[in-house]
gemmi code that builds the backbone of each chain (N, CA, C; Angstrom):
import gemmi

chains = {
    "A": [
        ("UNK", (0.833, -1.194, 0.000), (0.000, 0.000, 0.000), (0.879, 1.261, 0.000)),
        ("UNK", (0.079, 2.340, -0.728), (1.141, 3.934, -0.682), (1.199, 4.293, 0.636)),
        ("UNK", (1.622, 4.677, 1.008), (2.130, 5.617, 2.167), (2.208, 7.162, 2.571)),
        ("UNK", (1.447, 7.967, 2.393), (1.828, 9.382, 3.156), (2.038, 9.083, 4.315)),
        ("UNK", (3.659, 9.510, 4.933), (3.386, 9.946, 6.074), (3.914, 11.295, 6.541)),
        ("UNK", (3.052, 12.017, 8.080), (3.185, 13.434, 8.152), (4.235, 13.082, 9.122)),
        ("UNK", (5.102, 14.022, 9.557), (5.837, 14.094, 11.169), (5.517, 13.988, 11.953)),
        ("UNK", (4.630, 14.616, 12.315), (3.742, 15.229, 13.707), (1.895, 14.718, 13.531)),
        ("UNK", (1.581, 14.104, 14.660), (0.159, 14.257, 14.458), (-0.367, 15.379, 15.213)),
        ("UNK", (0.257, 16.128, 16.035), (-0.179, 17.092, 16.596), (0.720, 18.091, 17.073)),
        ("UNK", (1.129, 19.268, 17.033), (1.951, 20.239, 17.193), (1.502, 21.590, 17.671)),
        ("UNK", (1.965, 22.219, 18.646), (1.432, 23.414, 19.300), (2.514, 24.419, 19.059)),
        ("UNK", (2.324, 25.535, 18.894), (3.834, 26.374, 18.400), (2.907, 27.996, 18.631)),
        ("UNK", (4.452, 28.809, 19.115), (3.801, 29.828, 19.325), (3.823, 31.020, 18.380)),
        ("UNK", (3.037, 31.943, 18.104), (2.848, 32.889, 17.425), (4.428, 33.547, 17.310)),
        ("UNK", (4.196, 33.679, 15.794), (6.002, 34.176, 15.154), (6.987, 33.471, 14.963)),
        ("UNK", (6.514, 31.810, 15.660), (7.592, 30.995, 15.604), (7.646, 30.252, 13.570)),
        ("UNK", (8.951, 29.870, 13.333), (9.147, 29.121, 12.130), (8.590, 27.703, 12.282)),
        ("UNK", (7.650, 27.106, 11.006), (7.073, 26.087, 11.625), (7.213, 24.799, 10.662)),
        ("UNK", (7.501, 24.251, 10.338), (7.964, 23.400, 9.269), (6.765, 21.871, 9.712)),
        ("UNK", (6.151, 21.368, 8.469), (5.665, 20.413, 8.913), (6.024, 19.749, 7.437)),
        ("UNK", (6.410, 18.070, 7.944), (7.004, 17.286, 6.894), (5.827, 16.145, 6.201)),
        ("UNK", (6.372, 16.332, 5.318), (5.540, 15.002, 4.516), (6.174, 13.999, 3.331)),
        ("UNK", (6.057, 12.678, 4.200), (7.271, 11.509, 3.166), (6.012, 10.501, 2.019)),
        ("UNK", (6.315, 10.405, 1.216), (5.277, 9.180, 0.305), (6.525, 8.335, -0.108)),
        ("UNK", (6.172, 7.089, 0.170), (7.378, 6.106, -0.419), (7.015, 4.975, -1.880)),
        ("UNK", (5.684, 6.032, -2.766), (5.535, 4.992, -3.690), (6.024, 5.891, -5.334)),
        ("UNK", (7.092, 6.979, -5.287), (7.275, 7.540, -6.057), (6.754, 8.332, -7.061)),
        ("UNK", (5.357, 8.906, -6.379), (4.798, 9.713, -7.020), (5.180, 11.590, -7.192)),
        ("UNK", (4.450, 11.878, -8.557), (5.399, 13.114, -9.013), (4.253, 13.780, -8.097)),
        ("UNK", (3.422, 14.013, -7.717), (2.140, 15.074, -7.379), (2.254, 15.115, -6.019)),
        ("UNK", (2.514, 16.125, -5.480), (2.236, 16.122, -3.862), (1.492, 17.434, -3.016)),
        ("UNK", (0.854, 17.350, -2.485), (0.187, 18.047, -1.848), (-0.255, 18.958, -0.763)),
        ("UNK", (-0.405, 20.156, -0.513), (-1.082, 20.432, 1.308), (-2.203, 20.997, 1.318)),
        ("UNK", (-3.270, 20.584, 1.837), (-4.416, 21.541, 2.308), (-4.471, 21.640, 3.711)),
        ("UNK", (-5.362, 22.278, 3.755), (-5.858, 22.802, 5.480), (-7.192, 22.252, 5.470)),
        ("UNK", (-7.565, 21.812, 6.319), (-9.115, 21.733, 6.737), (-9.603, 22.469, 7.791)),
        ("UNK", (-11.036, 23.468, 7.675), (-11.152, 23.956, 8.249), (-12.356, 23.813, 8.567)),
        ("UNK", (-13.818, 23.541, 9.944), (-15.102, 23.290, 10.237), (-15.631, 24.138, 9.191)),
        ("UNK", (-16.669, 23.505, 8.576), (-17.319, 24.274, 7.760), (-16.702, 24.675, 6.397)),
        ("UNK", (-15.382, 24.833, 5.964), (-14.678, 25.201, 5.167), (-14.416, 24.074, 4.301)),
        ("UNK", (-14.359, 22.728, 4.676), (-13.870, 21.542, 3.835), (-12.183, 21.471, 3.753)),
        ("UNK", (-11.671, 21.313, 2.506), (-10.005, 20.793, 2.770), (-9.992, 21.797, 1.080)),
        ("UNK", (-9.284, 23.185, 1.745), (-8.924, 23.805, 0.615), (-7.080, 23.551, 0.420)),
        ("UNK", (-6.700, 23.957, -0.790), (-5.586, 24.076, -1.104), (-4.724, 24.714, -0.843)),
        ("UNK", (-3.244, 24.893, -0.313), (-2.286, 25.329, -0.209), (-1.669, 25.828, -1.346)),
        ("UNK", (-0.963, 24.589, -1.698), (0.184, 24.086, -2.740), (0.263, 23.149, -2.694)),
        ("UNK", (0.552, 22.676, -4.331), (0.860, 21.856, -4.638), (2.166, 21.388, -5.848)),
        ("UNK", (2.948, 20.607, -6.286), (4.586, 20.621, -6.618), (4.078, 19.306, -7.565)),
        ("UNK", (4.572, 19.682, -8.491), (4.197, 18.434, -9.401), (5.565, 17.646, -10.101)),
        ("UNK", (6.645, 18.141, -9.438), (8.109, 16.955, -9.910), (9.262, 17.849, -8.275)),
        ("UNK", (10.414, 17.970, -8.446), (11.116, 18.400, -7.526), (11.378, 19.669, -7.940)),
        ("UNK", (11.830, 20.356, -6.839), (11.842, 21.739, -6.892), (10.422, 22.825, -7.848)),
        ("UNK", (9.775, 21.866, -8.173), (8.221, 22.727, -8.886), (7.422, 23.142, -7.637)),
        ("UNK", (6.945, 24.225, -7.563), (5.587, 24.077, -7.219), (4.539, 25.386, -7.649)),
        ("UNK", (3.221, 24.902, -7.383), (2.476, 26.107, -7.839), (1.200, 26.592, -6.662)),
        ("UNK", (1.028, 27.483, -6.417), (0.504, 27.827, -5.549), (-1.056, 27.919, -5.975)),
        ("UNK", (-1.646, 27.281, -4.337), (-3.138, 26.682, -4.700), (-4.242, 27.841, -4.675)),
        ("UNK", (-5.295, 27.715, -3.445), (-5.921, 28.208, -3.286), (-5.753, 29.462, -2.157)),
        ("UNK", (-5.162, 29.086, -1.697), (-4.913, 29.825, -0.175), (-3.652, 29.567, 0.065)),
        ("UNK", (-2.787, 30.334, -0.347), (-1.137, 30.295, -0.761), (-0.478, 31.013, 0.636)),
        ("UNK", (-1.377, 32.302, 0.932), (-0.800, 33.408, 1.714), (-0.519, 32.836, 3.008)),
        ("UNK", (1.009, 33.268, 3.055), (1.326, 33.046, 4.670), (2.222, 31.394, 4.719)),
        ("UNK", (2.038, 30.814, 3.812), (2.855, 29.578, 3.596), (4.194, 29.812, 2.209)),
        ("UNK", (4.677, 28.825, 2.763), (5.969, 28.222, 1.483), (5.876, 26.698, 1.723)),
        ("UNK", (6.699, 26.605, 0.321), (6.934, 25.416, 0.414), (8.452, 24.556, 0.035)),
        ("UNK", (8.574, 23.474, 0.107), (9.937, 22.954, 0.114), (9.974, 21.569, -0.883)),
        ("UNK", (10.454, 21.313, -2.009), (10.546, 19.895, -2.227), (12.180, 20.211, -3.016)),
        ("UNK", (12.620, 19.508, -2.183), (13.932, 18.849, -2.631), (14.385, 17.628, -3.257)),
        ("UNK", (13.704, 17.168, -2.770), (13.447, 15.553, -2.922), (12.705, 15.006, -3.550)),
        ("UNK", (12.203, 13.835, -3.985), (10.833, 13.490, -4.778), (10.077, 12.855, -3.796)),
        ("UNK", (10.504, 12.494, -2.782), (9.602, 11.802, -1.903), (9.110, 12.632, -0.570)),
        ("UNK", (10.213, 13.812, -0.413), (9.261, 14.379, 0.527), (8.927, 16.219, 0.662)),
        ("UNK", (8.191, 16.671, 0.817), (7.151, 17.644, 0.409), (6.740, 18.794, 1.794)),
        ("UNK", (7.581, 19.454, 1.964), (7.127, 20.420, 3.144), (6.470, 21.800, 2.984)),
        ("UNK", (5.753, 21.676, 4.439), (5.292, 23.092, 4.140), (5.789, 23.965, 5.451)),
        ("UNK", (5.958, 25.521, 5.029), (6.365, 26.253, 6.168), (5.759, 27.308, 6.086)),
        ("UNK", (5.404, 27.378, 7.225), (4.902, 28.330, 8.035), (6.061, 29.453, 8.543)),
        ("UNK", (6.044, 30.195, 7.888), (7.325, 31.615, 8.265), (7.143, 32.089, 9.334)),
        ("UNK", (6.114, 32.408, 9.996), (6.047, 33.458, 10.966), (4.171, 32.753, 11.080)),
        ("UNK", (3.993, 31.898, 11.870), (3.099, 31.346, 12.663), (1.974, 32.522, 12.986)),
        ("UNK", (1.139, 32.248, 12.547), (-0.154, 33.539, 13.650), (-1.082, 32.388, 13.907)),
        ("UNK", (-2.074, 32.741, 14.988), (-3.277, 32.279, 15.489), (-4.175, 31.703, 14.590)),
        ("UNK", (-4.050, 32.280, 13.161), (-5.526, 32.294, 12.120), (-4.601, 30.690, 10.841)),
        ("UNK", (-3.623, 30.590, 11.824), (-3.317, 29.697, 11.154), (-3.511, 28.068, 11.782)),
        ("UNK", (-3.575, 28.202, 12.825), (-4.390, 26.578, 13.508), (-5.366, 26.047, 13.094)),
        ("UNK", (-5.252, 24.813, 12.549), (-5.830, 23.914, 11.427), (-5.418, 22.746, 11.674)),
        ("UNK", (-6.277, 22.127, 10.544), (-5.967, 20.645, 10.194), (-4.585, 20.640, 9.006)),
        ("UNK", (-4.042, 19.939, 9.211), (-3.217, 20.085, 7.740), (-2.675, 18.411, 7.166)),
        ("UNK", (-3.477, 18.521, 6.215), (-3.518, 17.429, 5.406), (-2.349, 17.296, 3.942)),
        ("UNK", (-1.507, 16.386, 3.833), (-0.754, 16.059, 2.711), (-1.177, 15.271, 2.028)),
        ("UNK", (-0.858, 14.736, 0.415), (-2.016, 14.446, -0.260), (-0.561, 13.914, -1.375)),
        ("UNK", (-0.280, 12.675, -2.251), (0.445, 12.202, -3.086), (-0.550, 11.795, -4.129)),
        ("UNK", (0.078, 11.805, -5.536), (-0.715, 10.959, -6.753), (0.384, 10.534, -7.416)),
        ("UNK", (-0.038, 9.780, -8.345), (0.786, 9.580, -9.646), (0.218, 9.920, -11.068)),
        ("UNK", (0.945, 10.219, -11.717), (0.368, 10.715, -12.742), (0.551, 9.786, -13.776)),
        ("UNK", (-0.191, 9.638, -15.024), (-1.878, 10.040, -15.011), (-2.487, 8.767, -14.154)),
        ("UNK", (-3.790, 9.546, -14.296), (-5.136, 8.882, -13.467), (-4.947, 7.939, -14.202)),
        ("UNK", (-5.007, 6.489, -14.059), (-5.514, 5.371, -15.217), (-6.515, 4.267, -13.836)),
        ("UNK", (-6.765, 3.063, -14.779), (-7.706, 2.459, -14.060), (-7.164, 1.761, -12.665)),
        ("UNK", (-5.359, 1.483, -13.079), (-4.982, 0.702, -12.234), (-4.217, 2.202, -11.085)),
        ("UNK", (-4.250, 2.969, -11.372), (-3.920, 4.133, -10.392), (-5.369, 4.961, -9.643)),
        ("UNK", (-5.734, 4.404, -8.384), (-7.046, 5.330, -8.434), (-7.498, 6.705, -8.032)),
        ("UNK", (-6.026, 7.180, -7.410), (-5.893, 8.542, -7.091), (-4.874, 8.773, -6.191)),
        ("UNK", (-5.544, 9.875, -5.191), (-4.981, 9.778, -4.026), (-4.898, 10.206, -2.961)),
        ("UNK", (-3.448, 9.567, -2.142), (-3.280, 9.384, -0.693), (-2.705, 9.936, -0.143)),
        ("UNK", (-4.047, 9.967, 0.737), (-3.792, 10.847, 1.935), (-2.930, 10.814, 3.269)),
        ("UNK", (-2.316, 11.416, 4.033), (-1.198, 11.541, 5.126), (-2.638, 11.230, 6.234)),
        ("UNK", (-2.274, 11.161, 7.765), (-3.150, 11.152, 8.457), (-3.550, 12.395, 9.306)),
        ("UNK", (-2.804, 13.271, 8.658), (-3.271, 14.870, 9.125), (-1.550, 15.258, 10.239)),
        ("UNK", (-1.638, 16.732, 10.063), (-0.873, 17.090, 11.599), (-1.924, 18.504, 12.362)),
        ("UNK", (-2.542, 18.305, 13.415), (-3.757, 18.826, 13.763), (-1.923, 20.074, 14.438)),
        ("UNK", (-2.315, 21.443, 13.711), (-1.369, 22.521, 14.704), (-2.115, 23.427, 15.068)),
        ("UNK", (-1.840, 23.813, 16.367), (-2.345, 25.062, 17.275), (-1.235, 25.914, 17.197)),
        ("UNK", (-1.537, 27.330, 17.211), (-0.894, 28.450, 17.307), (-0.851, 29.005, 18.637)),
        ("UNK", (-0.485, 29.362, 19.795), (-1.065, 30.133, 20.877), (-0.404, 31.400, 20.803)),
    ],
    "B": [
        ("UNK", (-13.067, 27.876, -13.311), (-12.571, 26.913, -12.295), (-13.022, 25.889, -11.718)),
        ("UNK", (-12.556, 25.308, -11.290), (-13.429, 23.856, -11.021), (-14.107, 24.462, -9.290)),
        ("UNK", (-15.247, 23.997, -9.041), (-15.767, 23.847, -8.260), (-16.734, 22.952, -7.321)),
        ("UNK", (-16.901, 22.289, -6.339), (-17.719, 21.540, -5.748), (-18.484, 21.866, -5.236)),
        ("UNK", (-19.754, 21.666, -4.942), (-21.322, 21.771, -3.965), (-21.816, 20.676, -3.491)),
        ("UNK", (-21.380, 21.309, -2.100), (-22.596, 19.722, -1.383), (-23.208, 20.647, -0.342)),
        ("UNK", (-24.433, 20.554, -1.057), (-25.589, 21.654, -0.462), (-25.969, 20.847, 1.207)),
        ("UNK", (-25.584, 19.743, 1.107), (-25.993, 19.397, 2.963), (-25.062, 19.220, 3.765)),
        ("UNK", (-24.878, 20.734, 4.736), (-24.209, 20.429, 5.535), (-24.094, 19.176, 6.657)),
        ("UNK", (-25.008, 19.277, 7.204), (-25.386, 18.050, 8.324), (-26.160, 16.908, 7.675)),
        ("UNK", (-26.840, 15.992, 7.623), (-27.873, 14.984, 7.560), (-27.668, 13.771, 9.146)),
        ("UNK", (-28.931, 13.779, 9.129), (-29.078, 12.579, 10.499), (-30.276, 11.309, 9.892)),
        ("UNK", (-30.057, 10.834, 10.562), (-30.789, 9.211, 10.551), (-31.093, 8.305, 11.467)),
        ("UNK", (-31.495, 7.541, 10.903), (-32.205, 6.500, 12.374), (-31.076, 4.952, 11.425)),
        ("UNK", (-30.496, 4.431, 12.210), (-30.303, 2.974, 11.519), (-31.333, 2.418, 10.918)),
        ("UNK", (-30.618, 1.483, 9.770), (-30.836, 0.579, 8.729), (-32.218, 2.120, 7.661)),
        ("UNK", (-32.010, 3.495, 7.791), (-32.619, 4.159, 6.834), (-31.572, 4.359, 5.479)),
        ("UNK", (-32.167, 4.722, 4.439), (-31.344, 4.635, 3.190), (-31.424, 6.444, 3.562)),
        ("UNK", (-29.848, 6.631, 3.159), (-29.280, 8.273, 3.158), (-28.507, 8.613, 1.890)),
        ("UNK", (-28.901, 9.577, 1.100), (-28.327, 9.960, -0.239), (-27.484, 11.283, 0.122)),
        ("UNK", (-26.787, 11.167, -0.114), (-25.753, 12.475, -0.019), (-25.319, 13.511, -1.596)),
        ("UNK", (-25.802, 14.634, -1.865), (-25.791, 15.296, -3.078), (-24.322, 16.285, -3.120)),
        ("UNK", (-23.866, 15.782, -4.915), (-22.952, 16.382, -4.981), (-22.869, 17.113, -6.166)),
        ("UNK", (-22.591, 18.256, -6.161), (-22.704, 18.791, -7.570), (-21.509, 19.588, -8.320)),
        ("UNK", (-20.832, 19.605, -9.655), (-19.487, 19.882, -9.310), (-19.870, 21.049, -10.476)),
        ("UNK", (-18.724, 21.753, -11.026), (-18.798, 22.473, -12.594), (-17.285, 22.424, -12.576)),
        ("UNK", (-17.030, 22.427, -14.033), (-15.863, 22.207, -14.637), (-15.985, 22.919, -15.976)),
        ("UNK", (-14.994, 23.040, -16.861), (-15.105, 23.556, -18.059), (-13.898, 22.532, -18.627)),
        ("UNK", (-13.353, 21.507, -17.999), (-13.074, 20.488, -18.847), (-13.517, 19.474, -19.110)),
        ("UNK", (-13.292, 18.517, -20.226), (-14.058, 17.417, -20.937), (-13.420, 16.217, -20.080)),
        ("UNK", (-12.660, 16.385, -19.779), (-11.831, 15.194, -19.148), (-11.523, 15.836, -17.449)),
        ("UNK", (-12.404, 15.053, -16.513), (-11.766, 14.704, -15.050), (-12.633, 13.555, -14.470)),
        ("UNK", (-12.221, 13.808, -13.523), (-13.000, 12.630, -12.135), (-13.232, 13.425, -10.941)),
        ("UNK", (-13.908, 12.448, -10.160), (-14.935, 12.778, -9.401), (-14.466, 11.575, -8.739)),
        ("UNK", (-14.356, 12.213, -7.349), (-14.325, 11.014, -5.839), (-15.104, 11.353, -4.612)),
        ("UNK", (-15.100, 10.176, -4.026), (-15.899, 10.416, -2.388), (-14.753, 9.702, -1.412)),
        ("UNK", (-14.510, 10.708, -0.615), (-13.995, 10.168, 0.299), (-14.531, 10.528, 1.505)),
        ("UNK", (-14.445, 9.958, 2.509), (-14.818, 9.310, 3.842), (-14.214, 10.013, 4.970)),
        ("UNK", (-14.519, 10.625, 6.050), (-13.231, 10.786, 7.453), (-13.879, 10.712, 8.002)),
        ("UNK", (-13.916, 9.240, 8.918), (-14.824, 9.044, 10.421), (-13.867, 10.074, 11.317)),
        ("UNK", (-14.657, 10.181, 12.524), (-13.842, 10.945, 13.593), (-12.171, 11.239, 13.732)),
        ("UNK", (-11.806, 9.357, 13.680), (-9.971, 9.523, 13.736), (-9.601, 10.815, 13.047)),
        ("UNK", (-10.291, 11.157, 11.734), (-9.329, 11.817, 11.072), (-9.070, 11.545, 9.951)),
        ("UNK", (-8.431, 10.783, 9.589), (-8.078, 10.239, 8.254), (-9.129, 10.057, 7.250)),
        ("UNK", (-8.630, 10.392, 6.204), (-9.450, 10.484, 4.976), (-9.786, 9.119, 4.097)),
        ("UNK", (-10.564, 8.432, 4.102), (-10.744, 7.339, 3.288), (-10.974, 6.850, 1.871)),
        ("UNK", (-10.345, 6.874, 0.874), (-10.946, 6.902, -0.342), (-12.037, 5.793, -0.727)),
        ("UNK", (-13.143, 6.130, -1.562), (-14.487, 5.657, -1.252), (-14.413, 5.129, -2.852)),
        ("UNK", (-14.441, 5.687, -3.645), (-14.419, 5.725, -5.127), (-14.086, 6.388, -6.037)),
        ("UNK", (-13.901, 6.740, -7.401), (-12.900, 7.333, -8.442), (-14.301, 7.158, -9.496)),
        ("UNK", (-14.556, 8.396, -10.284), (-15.163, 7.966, -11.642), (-14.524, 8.815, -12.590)),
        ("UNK", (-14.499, 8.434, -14.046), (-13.925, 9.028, -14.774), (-15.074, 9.941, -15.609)),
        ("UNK", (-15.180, 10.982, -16.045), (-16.098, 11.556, -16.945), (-16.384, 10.698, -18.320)),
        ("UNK", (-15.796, 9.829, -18.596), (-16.409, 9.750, -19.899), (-17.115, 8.340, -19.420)),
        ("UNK", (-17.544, 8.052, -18.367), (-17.712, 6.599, -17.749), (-19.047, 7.061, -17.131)),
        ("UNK", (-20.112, 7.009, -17.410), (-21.211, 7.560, -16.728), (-21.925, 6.210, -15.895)),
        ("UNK", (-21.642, 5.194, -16.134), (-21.772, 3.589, -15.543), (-22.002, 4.218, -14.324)),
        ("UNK", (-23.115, 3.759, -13.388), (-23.589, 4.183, -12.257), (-23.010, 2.620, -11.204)),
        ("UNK", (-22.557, 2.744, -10.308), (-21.566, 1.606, -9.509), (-22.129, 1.628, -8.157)),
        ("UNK", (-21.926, 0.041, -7.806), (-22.931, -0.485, -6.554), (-21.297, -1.201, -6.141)),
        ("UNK", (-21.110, -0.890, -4.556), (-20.347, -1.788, -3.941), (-21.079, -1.930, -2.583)),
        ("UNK", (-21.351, -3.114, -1.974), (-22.238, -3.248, -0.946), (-23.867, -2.604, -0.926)),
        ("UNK", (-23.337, -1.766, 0.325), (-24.128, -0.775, 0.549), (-24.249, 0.518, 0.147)),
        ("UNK", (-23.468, 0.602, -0.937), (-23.154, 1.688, -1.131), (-23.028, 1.944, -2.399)),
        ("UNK", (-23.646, 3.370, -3.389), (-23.854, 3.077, -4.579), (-23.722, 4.601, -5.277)),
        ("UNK", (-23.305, 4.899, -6.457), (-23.179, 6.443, -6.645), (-23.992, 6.652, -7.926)),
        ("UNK", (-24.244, 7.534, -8.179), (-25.457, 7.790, -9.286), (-24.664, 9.172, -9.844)),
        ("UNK", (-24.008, 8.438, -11.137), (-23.416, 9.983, -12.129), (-24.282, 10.341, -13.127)),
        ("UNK", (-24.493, 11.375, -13.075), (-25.129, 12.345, -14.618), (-25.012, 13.612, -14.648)),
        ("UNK", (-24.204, 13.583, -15.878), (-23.281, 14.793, -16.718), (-24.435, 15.455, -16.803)),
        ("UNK", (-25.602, 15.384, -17.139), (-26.525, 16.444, -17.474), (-26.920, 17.387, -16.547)),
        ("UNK", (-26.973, 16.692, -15.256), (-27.025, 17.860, -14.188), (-25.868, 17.645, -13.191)),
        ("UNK", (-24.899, 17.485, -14.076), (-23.175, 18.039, -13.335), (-23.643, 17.128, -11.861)),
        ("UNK", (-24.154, 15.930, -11.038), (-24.255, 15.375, -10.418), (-23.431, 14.263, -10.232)),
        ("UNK", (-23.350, 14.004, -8.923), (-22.458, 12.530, -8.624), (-22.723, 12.346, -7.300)),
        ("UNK", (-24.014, 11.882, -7.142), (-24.749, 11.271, -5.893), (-24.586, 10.212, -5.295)),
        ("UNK", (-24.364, 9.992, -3.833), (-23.867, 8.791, -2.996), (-24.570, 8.596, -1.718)),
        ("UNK", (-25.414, 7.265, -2.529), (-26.159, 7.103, -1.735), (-25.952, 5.385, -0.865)),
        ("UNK", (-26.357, 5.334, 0.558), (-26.334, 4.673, 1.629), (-27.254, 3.760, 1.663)),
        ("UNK", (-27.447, 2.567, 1.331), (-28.507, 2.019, 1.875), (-28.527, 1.251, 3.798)),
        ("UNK", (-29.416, 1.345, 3.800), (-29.659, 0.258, 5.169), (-28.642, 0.911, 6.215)),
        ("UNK", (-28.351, 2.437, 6.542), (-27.140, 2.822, 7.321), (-26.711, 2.247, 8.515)),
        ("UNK", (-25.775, 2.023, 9.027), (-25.599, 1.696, 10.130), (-24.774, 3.008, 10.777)),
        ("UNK", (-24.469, 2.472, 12.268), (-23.418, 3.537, 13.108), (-22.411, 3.905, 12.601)),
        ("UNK", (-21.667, 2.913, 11.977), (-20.397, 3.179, 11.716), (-20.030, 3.786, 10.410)),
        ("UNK", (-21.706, 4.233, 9.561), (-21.280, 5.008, 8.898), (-21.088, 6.452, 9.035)),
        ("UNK", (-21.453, 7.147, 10.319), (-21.594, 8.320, 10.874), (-19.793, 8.086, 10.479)),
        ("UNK", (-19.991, 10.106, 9.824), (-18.504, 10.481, 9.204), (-18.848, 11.507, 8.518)),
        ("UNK", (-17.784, 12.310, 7.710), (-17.996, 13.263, 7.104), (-17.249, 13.070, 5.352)),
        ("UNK", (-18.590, 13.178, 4.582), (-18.274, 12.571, 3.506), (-18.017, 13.514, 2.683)),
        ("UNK", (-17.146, 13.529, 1.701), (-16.669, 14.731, 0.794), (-16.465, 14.136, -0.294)),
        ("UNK", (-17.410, 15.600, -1.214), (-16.905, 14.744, -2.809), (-16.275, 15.760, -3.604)),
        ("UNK", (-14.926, 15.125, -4.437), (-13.839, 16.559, -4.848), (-13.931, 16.172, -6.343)),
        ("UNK", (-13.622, 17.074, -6.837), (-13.319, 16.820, -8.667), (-11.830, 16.933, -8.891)),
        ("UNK", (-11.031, 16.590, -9.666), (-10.055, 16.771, -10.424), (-9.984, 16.859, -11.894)),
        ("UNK", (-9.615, 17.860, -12.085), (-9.584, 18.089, -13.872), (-7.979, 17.523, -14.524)),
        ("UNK", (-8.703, 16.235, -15.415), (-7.448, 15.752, -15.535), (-6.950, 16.485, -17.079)),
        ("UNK", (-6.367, 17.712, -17.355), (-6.369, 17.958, -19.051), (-4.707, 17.847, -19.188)),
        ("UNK", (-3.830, 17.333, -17.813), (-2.589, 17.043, -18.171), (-2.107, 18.305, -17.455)),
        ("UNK", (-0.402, 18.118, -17.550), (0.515, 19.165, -17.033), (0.304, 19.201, -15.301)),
        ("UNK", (-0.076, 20.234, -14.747), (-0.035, 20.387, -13.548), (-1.540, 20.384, -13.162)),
        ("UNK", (-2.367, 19.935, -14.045), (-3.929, 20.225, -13.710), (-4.705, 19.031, -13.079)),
        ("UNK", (-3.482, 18.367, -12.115), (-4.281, 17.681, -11.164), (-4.316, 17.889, -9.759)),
        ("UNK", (-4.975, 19.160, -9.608), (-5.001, 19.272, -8.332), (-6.760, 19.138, -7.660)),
        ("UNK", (-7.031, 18.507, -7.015), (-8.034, 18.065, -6.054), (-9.043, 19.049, -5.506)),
        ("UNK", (-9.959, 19.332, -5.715), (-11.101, 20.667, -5.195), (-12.093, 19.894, -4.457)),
        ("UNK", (-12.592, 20.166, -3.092), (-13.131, 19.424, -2.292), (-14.198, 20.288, -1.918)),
        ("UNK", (-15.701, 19.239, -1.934), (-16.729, 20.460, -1.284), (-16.842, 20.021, -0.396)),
        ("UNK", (-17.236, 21.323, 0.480), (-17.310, 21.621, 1.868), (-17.472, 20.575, 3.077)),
        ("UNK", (-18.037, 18.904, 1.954), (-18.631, 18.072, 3.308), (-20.031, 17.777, 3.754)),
        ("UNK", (-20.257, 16.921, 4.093), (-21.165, 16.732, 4.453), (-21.121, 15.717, 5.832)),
        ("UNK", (-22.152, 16.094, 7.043), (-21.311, 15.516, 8.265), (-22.961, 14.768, 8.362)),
        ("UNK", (-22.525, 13.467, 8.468), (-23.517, 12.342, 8.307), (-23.248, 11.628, 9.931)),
        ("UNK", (-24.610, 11.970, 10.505), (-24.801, 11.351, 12.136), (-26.162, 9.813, 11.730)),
        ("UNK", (-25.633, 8.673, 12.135), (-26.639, 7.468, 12.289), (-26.738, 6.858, 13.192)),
        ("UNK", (-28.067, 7.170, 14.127), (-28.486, 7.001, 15.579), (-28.615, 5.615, 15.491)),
        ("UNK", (-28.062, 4.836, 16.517), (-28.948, 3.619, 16.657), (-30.723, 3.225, 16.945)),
    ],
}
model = gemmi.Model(1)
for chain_id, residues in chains.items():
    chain = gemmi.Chain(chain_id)
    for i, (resn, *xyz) in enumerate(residues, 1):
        res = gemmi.Residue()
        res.name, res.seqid = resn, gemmi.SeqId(i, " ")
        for name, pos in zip(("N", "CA", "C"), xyz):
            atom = gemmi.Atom()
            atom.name, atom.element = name, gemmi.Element(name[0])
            atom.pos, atom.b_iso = gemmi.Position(*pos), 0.0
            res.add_atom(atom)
        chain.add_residue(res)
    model.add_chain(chain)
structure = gemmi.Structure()
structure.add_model(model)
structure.setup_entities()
């Protein structure tokens, strides 16, 4: 089976701090992912990096970066941490293209971060 | 841009009732898919199913069954006979597959499905 996995399932960090949260997939896919989930909001987009060193910025870009060095693993940072940023944060791998025997994709198991 | 609608936020139930969950997407490409995925409480996201647009074949696994039609941009998932353990929050996202970097994932809002014993 694919594998996302996040670092942290849960992380508390304080306002202004640098915040790095990691994400590894070990089935060599080019597509990798971050959203946020938010009550009521659903799981919007960050960014997303579609080979190494690519990426393109999603829906809700502001206030994040991102990192891929590697092909297998996919970070996101948080520069300067605020309050309005405590969320769910979900990582997300594919392979490209969609075909019958590829059925999409997989998901990390979240890293739930608080800001105080 | 691609977009998702799932006009029910909440839905509740009584066990073994049949629960349809509505999803409605828009796209302006000829080519993507359409999924449901799953997150009981833990967290984690479950993938439920994959359809392709040019595949309008309506698909039964168990209890569980989805109803596509392009004509009213729909991709409905519906529950029969619910039990407890389907209480979760079900989400259905589109991806526009037209190549290059245009697979990125658009998720509507959810839908948070409670089934009372």
């Amino acid at each position: 089976d694919v594998k996302v996995t996040q670092s942290s399932r849960y992380l508390v960090k304080r306002t202004g701090e640098k915040v790095f949260l990691e994400c590894v997939q070990d089935m060599d896919h080019e597509n990798m992912f971050w959203y946020r989930q938010d009550p009521g909001l659903g799981l919007r987009l960050i960014y997303f990096s579609y080979d190494v060193k690519m990426k393109e910025k999603g829906d809700i870009p502001e206030g994040y970066s991102v990192s891929r060095e590697k092909k297998e693993r996919f970070s996101l940072i948080l520069e300067s941490a605020s309050t309005n940023q405590t969320s769910m944060y979900l990582c997300a791998s594919t392979l490209l293209p969609l075909t019958a025997a590829n059925y999409g994709y997989t998901f990390g198991s979240g890293t739930r971060l608080t800001v105080v | 841009a691609q977009k998702v609608t799932q006009a029910q936020t909440e839905i509740s139930v009584v066990e073994k009732e049949d629960v349809t969950l509505d999803c409605v997407y828009e796209t302006r490409d000829t080519t993507y898919y359409l999924f449901w995925y799953k997150q009981p409480p833990s967290g984690e996201l479950v993938f439920l199913i994959r359809r392709n647009s040019f595949d309008e074949q309506n698909e039964i696994s168990g209890r569980y069954s989805w109803n596509f039609q392009k004509s009213t941009s729909s991709f409905n998932f519906t529950i029969t006979a619910s039990q407890v353990v389907d209480s979760a929050v079900y989400f259905c996202a589109l991806s526009e597959g037209s190549g290059g970097s245009n697979y990125k994932l658009t998720f509507g809002k959810g839908t948070l499905l409670t089934v009372n014993p």
